[in-house]
C-alpha positions in Angstrom: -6.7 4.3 26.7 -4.4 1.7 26.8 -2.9 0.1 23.4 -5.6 -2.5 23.0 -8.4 0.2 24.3 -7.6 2.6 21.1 -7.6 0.3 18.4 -10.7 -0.9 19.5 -11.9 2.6 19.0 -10.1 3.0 16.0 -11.6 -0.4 14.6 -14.7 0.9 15.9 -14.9 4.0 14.0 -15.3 1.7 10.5 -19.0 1.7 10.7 -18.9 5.1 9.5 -17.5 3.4 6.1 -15.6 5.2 3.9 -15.9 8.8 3.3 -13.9 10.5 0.5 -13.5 14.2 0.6 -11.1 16.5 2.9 -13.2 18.8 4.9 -12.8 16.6 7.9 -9.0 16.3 7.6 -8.5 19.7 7.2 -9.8 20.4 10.4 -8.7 17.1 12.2 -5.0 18.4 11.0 -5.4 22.0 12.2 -6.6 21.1 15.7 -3.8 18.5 16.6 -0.8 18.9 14.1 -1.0 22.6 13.0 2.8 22.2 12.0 1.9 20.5 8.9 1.2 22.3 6.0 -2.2 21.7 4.5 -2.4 21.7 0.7 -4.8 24.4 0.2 -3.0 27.1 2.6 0.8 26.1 2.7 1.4 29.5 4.2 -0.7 29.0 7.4 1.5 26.7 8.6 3.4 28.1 11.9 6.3 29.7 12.2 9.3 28.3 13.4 7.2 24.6 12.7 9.2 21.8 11.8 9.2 21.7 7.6 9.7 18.4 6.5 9.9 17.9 2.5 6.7 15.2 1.3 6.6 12.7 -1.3 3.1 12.1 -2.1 2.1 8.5 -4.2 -0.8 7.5 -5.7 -1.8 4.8 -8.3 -2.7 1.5 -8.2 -0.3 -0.9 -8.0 3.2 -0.3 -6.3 2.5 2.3 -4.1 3.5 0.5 -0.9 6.7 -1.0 -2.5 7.8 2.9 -4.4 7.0 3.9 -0.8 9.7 1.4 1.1 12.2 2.2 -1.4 12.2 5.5 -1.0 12.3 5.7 2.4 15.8 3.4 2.1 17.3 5.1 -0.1 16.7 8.2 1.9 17.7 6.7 5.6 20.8 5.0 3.4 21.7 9.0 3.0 21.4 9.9 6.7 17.6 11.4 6.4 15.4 10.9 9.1 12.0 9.5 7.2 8.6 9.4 8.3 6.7 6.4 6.2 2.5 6.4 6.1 1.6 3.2 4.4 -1.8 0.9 4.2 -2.9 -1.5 4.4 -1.1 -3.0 7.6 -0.3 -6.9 7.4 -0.1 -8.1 11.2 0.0 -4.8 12.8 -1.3 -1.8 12.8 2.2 -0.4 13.9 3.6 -1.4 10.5 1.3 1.6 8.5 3.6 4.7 10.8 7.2 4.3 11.1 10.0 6.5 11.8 13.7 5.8 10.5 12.2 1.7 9.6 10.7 1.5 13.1 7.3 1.2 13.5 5.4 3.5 15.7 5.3 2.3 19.4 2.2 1.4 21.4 2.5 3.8 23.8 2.7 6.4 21.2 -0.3 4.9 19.2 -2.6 5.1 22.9 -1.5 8.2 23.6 -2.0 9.8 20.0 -5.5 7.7 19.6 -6.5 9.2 23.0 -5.7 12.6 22.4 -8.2 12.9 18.7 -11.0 10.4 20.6 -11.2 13.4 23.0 -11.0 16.1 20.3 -13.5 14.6 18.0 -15.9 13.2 20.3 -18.9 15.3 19.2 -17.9 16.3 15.8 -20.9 15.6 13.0 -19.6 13.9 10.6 -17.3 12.0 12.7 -13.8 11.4 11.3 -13.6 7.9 9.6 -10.8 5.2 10.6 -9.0 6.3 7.5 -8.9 10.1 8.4 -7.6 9.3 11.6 -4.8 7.0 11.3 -3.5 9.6 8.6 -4.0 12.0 11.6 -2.3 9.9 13.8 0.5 9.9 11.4 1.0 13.0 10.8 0.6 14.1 14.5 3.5 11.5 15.3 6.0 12.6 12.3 6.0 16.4 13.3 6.5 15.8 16.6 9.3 13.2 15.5 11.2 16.1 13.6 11.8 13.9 10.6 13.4 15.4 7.2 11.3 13.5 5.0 7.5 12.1 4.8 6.4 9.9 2.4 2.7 8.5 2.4 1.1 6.9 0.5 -2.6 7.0 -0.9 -5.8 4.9 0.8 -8.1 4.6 -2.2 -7.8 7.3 -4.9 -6.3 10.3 -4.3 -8.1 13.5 -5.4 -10.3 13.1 -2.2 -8.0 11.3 0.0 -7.4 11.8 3.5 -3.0 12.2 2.4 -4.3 15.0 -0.4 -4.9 17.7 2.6 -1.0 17.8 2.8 1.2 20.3 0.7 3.2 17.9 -1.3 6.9 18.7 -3.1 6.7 15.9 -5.5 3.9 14.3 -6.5 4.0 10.2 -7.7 2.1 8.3 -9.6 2.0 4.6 -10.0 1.0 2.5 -12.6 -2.8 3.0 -13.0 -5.4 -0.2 -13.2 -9.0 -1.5 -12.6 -9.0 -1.3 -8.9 -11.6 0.3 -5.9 -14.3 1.1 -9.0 -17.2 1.8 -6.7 -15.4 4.5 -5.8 -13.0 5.7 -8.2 -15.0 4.9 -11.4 -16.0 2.3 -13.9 -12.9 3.7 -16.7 -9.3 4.0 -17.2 -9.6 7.7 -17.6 -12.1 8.3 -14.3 -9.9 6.3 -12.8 -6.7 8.3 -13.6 -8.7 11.5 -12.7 -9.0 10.4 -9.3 -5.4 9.4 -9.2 -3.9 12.7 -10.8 -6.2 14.5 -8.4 -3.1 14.3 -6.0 -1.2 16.6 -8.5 -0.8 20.4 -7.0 -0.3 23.9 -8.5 3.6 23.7 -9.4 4.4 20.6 -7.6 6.6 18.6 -9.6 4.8 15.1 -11.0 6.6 11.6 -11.5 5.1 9.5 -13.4 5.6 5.8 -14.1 4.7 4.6 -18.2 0.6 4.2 -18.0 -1.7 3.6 -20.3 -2.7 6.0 -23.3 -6.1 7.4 -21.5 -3.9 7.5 -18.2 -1.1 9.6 -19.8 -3.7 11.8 -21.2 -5.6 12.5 -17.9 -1.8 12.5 -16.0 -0.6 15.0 -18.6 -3.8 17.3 -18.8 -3.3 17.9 -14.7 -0.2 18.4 -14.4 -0.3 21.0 -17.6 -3.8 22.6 -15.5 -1.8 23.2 -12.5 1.7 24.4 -14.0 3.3 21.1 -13.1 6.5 19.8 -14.5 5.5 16.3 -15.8 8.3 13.5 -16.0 7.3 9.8 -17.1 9.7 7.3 -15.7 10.1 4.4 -19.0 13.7 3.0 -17.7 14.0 0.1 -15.0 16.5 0.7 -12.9 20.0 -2.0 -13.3 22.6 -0.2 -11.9 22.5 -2.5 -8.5 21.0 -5.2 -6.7 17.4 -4.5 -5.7 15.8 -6.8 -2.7 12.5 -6.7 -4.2 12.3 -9.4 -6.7 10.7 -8.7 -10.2 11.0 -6.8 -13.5 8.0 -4.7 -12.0 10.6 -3.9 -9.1 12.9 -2.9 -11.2 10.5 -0.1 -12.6 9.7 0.8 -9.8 12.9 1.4 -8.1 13.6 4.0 -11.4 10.4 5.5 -10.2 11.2 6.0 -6.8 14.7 7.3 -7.4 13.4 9.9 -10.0 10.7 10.7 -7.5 13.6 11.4 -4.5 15.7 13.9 -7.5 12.2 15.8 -8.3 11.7 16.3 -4.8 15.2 18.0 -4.4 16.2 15.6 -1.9 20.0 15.3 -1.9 21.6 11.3 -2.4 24.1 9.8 -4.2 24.6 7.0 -5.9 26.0 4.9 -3.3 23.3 5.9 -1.0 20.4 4.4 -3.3 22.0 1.3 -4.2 22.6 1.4 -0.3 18.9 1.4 -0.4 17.5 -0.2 -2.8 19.2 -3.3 -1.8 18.0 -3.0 2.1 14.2 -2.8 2.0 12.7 -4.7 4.1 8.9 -5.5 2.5 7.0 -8.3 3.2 4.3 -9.9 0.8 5.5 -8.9 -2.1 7.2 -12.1 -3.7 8.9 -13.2 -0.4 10.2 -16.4 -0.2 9.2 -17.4 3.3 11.3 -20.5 2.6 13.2 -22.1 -0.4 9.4 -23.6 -1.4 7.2 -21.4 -0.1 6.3 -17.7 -1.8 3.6 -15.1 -0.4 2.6 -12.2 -2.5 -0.5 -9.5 -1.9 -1.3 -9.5 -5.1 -5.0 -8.3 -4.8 -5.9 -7.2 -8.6 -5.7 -9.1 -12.3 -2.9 -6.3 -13.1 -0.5 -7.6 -9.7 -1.9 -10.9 -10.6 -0.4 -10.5 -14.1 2.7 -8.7 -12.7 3.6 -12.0 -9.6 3.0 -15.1 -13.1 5.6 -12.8 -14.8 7.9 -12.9 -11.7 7.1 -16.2 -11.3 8.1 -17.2 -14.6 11.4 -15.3 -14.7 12.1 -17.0 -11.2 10.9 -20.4 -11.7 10.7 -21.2 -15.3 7.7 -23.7 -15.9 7.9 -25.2 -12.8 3.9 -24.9 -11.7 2.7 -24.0 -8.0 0.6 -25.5 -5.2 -1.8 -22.6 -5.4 -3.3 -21.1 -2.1 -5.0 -18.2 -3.0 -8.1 -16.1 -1.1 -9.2 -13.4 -2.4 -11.2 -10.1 -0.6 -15.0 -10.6 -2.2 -15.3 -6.9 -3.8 -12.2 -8.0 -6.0 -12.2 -8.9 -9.9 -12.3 -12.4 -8.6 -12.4 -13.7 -12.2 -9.5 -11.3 -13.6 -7.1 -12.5 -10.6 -7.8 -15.8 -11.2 -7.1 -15.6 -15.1 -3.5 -14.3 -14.3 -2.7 -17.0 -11.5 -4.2 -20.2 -13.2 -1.0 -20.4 -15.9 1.3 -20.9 -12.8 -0.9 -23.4 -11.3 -0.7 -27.1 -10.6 -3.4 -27.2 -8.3 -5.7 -25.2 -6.1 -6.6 -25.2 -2.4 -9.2 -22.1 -1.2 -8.8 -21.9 2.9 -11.4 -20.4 4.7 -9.8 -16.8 5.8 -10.8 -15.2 8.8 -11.5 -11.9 7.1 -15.4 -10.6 7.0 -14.5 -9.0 3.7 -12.9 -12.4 2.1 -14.9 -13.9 -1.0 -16.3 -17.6 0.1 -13.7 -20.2 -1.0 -17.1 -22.1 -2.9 -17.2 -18.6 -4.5 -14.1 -18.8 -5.7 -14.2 -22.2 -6.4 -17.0 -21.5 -8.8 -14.7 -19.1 -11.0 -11.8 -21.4 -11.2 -14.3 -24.1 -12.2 -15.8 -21.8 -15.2 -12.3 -21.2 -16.1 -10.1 -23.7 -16.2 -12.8 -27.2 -15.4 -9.9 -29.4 -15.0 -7.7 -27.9 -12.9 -7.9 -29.7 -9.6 -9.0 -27.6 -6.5 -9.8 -28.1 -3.1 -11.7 -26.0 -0.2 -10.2 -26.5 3.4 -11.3 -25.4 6.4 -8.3 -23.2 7.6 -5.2 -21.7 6.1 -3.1 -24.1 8.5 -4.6 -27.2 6.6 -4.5 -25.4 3.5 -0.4 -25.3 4.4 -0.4 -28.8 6.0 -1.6 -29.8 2.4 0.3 -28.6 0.4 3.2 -28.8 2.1 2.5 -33.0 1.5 2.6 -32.1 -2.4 6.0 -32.0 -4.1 5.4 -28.5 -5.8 6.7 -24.9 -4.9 3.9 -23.4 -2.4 2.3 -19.8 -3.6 0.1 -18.0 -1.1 -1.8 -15.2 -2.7 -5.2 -13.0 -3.5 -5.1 -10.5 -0.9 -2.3 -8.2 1.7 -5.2 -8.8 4.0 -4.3 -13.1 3.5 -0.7 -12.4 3.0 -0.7 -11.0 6.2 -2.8 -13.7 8.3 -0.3 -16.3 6.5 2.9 -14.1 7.8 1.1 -13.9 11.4 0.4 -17.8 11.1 4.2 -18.7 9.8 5.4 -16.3 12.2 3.5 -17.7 15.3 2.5 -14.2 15.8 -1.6 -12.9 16.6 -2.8 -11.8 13.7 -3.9 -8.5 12.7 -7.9 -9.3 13.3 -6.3 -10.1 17.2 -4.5 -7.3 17.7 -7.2 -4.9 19.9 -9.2 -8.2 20.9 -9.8 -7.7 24.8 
């Protein structure tokens, strides 16, 4: 298969929905990478194998951005780092990257090729997920990194990333998020979440709620885990990420790279910290114009604050679309404070909410708050770009990233395996 060819199979492979649990993995990881070590047999893996150290990170918000920082700060020190992130924003290439630099297409055809032929007749067959973490993992041991860092799909007890031994696990702040699958409560919700902790693996924690903490603190004490709780932001330097969230998250992520007994000084993670490169979250595209992937009320919450401490009481030009399984009502609670005025673009995503939906909960919210529905993100822009106000685009990484493709001039990530 050609580049195009294999995402098309990959794409295809999401009518099998999604499939928690890690029998499939398992296998999928001993029949094409058997250098990794799986979680529930570390000793099986083979000798002489490459043995990279893993930073494992769950939770709900900040995983992609604790993630990026720690793969700075460790290329800052000279590591070579393999980085498993999701969702992509305009190409699949962005979730697999090696030393910053995304995976290539040959490699992608070629890795996507060789599991298509492995697991043509396997019942169940591997989901999209289970795949690309295959994929992945397939392409980091054969990279011969020093470092993997990946980060959670949904959950993380019975995610596809759990099969892997870990040496530190990390846990994000925890929120309402993915509830048809991870539970209706805080503390089912943490369960799920702590389920990535391992017998004697050390645990990083950022502050969480009281029922998180509980549920964090019960695991790690079940499996013999030391338990730290990051409280502290993290001053010392510069950090490109904008936000006090950042900030707390940056102390997570350089607590996470100490637990995991990975060696760096301090010049290397200021180094670091003030390099990532990390689209969508509070980018300034242009001296007006902000996109953020805020995609729940509790990143909803976290961009006003930012927003505030950036930009006073100065209101936005809202563009907001939102993904229709989402707390439609909570996200727009959080971003209504900050906003002047609304405009709801029709997204190309199957999975977006209907802009009338949306319009509906602004309207029940805030009735006088002026709004309207367009027929494309490029008028949505064209519009607002007439206004005199600061320009936020928001609701969704799955928007941020059609409005980066758009800006850019780029396909996006819908077009990528389009024949």
């Amino acid at each position: 298969m050609n580049y195009r060819e294999a995402l098309a199979w990959l794409y295809g492979l999401q009518r099998f929905g999604i499939k928690l649990g890690l029998e499939n993995i398992r296998r999928l990881l001993d029949k094409c990478c058997s250098g990794v070590r799986r979680g529930e047999r570390p000793a099986l893996a083979q000798a002489g194998a490459s043995r990279f150290r893993v930073i494992h990170v769950a939770g709900t918000n900040g995983k992609g951005s604790v993630c990026a920082m720690i793969d700075s700060i460790c290329r800052a020190r000279g590591y070579r780092t393999g980085l498993f992130t999701s969702p992509h924003l305009v190409t699949f290439r962005e979730r697999i990257r090696v030393n910053g630099e995304m995976i290539s297409e040959e490699a992608v055809a070629s890795g996507l090729t060789t599991i298509r032929d492995l697991v043509t007749d396997w019942d169940p067959h591997p989901t999209f997920f289970e795949v690309t973490t295959a994929l992945a993992l397939k392409y980091f041991s054969e990279a011969k990194i020093d470092v993997a860092i990946l980060e959670t799909g949904i959950g993380g007890r019975l995610d596809a990333t759990n099969a892997i031994q870990s040496d530190v696990s990390v846990i994000t702040p925890i929120d309402f998020d993915h509830e048809e699958w991870l539970g209706k409560t805080i503390p089912q919700i943490a369960g799920e979440k702590a389920g990535i902790i391992k017998p004697q693996v050390p645990v990083v924690s950022a502050a969480q709620q009281a029922e998180s903490e509980k549920v964090i603190g019960a695991r790690a004490a079940e499996c013999e885990a030391p338990l730290q709780i990051v409280t502290e932001s993290y001053d010392r330097s510069p950090i490109a990420l904008r936000g006090q969230h950042q900030k707390q998250n940056a102390a997570l992520a350089v607590a996470a790279v100490h637990a995991a007994k990975i060696r760096v000084d301090d010049r290397a993670i200021a180094r670091g910290l003030s390099t990532i490169d990390w689209p969508a979250r509070f980018q300034m595209w242009d001296k007006r114009t902000i996109i953020d992937g805020a995609h729940n009320p509790a990143a909803a919450w976290a961009l006003s604050e930012t927003w505030r401490e950036f930009f006073g009481d100065q209101k936005a030009t809202l563009i907001v679309a939102v993904l229709s399984d989402k707390n439609l009502r909570g996200i727009c609670e959080a971003l209504i404070p900050i906003t002047d005025s609304v405009l709801l673009p029709k997204i190309r995503s199957e999975r977006a909410a209907h802009p009338q939906a949306l319009a509906r909960v602004l309207s029940s919210i805030a009735p006088s708050l002026p709004y309207s529905i367009t027929p494309s993100l490029a008028d949505a822009l064209t519009r607002a770009c007439a206004e005199p106000n600061l320009i936020l685009l928001t609701g969704s990484l799955h928007f941020a990233g059609e409005a980066l493709a758009h800006l850019r001039g780029e396909p996006a990530a819908f077009e990528e395996c389009a024949q």
